[in-house]
C-alpha positions as CSV (number, residue, x, y, z in Angstrom):
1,X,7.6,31.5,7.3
2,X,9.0,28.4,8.5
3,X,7.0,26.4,6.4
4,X,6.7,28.0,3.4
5,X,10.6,27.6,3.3
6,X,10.5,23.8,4.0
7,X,7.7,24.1,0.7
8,X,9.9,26.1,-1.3
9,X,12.9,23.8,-0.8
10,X,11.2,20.3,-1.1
11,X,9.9,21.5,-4.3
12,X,13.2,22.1,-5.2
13,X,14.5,19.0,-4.4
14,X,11.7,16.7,-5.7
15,X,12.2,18.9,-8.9
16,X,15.9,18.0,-9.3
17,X,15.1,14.4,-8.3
18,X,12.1,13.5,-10.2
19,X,11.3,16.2,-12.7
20,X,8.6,18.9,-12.7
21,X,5.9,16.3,-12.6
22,X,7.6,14.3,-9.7
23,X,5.3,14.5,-7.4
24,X,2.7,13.2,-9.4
25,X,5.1,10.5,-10.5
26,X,5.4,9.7,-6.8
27,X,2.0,9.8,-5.8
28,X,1.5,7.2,-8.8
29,X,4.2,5.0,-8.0
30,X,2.7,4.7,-4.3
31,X,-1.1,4.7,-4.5
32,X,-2.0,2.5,-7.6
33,X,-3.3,-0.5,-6.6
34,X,-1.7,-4.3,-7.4
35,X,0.7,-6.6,-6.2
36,X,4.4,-5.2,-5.3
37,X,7.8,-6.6,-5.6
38,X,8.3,-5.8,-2.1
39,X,5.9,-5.0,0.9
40,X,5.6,-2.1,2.9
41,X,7.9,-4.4,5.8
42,X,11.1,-5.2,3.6
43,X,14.6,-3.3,4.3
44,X,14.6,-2.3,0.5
45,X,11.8,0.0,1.2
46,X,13.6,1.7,4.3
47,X,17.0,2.2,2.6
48,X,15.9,3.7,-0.9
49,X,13.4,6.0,0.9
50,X,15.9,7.6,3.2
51,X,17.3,10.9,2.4
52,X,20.9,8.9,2.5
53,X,20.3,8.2,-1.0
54,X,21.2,11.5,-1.9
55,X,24.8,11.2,-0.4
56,X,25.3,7.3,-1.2
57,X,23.9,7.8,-5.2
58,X,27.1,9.9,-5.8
59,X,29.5,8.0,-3.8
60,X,27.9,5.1,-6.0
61,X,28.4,6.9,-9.8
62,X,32.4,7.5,-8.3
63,X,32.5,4.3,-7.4
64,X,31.0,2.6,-10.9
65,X,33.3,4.8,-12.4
66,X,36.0,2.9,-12.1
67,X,35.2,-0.4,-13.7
68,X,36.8,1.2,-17.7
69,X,34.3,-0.9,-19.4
70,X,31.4,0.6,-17.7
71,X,32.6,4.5,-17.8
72,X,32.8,3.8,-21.4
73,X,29.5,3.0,-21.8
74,X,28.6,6.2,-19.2
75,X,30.9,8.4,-21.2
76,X,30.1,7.2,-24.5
77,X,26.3,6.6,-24.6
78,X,24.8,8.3,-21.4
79,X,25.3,11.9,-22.1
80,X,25.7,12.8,-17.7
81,X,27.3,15.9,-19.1
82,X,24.8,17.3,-21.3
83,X,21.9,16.5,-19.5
84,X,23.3,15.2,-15.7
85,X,19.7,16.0,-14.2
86,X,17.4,14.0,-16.7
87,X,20.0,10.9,-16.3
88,X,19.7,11.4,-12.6
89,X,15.8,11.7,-13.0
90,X,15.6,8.6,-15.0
91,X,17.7,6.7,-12.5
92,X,15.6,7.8,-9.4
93,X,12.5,7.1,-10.8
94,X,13.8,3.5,-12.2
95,X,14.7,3.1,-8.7
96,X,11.3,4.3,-7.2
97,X,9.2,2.1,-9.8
98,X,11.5,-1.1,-8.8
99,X,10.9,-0.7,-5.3
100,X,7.8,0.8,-4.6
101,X,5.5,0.3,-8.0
102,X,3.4,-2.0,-8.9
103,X,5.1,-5.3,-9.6
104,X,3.9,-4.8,-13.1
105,X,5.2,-1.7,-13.3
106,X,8.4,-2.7,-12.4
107,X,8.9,-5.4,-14.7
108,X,8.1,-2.9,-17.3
109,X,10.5,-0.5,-15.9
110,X,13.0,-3.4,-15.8
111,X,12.4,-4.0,-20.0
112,X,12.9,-0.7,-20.8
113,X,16.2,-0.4,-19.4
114,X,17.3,-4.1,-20.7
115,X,16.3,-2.9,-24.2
116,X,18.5,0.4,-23.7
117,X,21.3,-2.4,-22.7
118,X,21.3,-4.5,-25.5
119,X,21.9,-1.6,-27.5
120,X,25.0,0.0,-25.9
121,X,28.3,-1.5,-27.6
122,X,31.5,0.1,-28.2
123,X,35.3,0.3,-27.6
124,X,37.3,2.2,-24.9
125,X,40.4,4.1,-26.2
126,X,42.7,1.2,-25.5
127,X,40.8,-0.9,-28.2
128,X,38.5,-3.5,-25.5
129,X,34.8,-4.4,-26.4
130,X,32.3,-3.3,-23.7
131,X,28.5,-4.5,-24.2
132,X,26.0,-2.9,-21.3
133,X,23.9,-5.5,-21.3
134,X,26.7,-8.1,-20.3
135,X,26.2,-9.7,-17.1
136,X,29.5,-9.3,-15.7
137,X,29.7,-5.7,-16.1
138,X,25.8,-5.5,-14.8
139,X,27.5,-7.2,-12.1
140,X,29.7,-4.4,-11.2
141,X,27.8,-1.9,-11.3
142,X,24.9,-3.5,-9.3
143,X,27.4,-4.5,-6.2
144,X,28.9,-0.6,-6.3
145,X,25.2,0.6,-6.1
146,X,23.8,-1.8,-3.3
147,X,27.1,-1.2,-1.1
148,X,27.4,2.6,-2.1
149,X,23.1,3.0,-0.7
150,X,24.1,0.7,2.1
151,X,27.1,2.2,3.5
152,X,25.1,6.1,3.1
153,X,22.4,4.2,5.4
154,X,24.4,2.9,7.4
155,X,25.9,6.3,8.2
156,X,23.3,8.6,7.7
157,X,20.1,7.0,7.7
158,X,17.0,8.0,10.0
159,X,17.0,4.7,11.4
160,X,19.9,2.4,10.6
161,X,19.1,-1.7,10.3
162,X,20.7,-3.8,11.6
163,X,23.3,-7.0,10.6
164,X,20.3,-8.9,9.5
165,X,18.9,-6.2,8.0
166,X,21.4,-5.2,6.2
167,X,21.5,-8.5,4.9
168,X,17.7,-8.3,3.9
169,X,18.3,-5.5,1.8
170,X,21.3,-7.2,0.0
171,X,18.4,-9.7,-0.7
172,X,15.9,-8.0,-2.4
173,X,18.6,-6.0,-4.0
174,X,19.7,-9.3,-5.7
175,X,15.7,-9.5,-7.5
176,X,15.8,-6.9,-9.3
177,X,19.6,-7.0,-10.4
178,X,18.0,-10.6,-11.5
179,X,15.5,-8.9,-13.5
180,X,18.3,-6.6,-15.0
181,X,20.8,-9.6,-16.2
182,X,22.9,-10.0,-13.5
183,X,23.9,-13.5,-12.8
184,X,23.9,-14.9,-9.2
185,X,23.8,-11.3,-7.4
186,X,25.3,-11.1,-3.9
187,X,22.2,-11.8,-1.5
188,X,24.0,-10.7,1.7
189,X,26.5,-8.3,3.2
190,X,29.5,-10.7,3.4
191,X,29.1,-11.9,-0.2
192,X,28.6,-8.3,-1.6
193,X,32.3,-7.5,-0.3
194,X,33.4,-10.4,-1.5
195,X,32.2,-10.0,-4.9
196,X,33.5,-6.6,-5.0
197,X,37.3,-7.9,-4.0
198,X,36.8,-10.1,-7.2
199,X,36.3,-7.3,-8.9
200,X,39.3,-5.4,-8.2
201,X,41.9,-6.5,-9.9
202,X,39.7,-4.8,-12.9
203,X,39.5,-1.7,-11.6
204,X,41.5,1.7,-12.2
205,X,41.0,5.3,-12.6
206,X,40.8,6.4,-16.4
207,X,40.9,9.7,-17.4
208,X,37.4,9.1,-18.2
209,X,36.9,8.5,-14.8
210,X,38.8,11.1,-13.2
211,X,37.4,13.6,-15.3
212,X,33.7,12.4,-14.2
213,X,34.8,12.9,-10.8
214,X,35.5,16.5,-11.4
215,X,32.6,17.1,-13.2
216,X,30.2,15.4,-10.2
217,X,32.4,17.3,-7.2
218,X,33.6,20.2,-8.5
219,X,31.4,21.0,-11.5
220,X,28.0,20.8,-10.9
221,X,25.7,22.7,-13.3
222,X,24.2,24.2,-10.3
223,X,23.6,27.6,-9.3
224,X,26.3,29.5,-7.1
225,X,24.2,29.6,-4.2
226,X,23.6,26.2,-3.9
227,X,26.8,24.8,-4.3
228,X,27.7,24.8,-0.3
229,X,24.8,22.4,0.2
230,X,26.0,20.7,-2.7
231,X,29.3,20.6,-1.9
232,X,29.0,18.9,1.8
233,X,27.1,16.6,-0.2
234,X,30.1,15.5,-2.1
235,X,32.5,15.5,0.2
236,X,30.3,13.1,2.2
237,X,30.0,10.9,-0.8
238,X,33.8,10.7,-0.9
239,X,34.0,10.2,2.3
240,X,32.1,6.7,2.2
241,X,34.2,5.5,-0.7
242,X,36.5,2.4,0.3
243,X,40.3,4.1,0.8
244,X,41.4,2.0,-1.9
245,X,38.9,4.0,-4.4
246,X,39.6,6.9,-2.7
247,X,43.5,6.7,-4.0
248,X,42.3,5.5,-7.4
249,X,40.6,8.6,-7.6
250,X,43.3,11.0,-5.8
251,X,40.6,11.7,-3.5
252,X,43.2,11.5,-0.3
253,X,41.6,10.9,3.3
254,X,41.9,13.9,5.5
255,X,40.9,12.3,9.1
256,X,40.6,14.8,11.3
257,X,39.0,17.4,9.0
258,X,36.4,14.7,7.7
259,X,36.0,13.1,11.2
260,X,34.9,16.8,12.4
261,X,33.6,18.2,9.8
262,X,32.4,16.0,6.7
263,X,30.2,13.7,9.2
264,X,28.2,16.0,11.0
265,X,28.1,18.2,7.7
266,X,26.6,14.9,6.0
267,X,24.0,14.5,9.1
268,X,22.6,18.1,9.1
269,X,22.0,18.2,5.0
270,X,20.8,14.6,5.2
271,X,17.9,15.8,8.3
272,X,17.3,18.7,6.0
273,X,17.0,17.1,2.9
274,X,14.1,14.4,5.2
275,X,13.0,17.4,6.7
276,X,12.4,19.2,3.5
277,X,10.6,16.1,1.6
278,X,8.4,14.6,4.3
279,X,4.7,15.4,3.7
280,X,3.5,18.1,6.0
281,X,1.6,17.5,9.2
282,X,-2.1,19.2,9.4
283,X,-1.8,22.0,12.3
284,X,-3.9,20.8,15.2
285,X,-7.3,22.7,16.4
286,X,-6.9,25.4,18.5
């Protein structure tokens, strides 16, 4: 029984994740042959195949949200509303491909979303130009991602790294935001905080913003009876956000409610999620 339940709910998961053909999708990504990006030994590979990345891609998408020039170009060109799940597929398996595929693959992956870029121009409501494909904003949304994943590692992760692995992964991080546009990526932990102080002073909550927050916490176009799991998922999320994102958002701290209860929520959903999704062991002989 046991184990048809762990079946029945990775096959869930993988479905929201990658699609109904994910896990042939996966099994591609892994097993064809050629030269990698990364090897099988780099922190890259460690961090974006933990089941943190569940918990540190929303606190990411809250973060990012707050740069106006890059909501703009979520609200205005992405369509998260009317189809949240294919956006979310198309962003896991970009990540997947990147760090796991065949370097060939990857670069391909990388071209595809570059030509998407160039093409995604407009104006926010208060009349300024945003461009996806400009580096500075690439920039921005690359350092919320890389410290969102590392922070849900850090916290969550099976096996935490660390200083210098930390540092590793900010690293190879920094290739493929390369690859992407981005100019002179942070390639370790101390000048990924930096870089995200110099982007502060850009920074605020739009109503765009907020109202992507509600839709991603409190809105999820999930069934009722997942939206506990769904919802301890979120508050973890928020609960990894920097406090001064937090108040941008008016998503106050709570310490003694999170410090007892978000945490060990996030741990439990973030073992079940690993225990869910890891391939099953063959019984042994009687």
């Amino acid at each position: 029984m046991l184990t048809g339940v762990r079946e029945q709910l990775g096959r869930a998961l993988l479905n929201r994740v990658a699609g109904p053909d994910g896990a042939e999708v996966r099994a591609r990504i892994h097993h064809t042959p050629g030269p990698r990006w990364f090897g099988p030994e780099r922190p890259i590979r460690t961090v974006h195949g933990d089941a943190s990345m569940f918990i540190g891609g929303l606190s990411a998408l809250l973060l990012q949200s707050l740069h106006p020039l890059a909501m703009a170009a979520v609200a205005g060109h992405s369509g998260y509303r009317g189809d949240p799940w294919g956006r979310l597929q198309r962003t896991s398996a970009f990540l997947a491909v990147t760090t796991y595929g065949t370097a060939a693959d990857a670069q391909r992956a990388v071209d595809q979303v570059r030509h998407i870029h160039e093409r995604i121009r407009g104006t926010t409501a208060d009349g300024a130009a945003y461009h996806a494909a400009d580096p500075h904003l690439l920039g921005w949304v690359h350092a919320a991602e890389t410290d969102s994943f590392l922070r849900a590692h850090e916290r969550y992760g099976a096996r935490p790294l660390d200083a210098v692995g930390y540092d590793a992964y900010v690293a190879d991080t920094a290739r493929v935001a390369e690859a992407l546009g981005v100019i002179d990526p942070p390639r370790d932990r101390r000048e990924l905080a930096e870089r995200l102080t110099a982007y502060r002073p850009e920074l605020r909550a739009t109503p765009e913003a907020r109202a992507a927050a509600r839709f991603l916490l409190f809105q999820p176009p999930l069934p009722v009876a997942v939206r506990p799991f769904y919802g301890g998922l979120a508050a973890s999320a928020v609960a990894l956000l920097p406090s001064w994102a937090r108040g941008m958002l008016w998503l106050p701290r709570v310490p003694l409610i999170e410090d007892l209860t978000v945490r060990p929520a996030g741990q439990v959903l973030t073992r079940t999620i690993r225990w869910a999704l890891s391939p099953m062991r063959p019984s042994r002989p009687v």
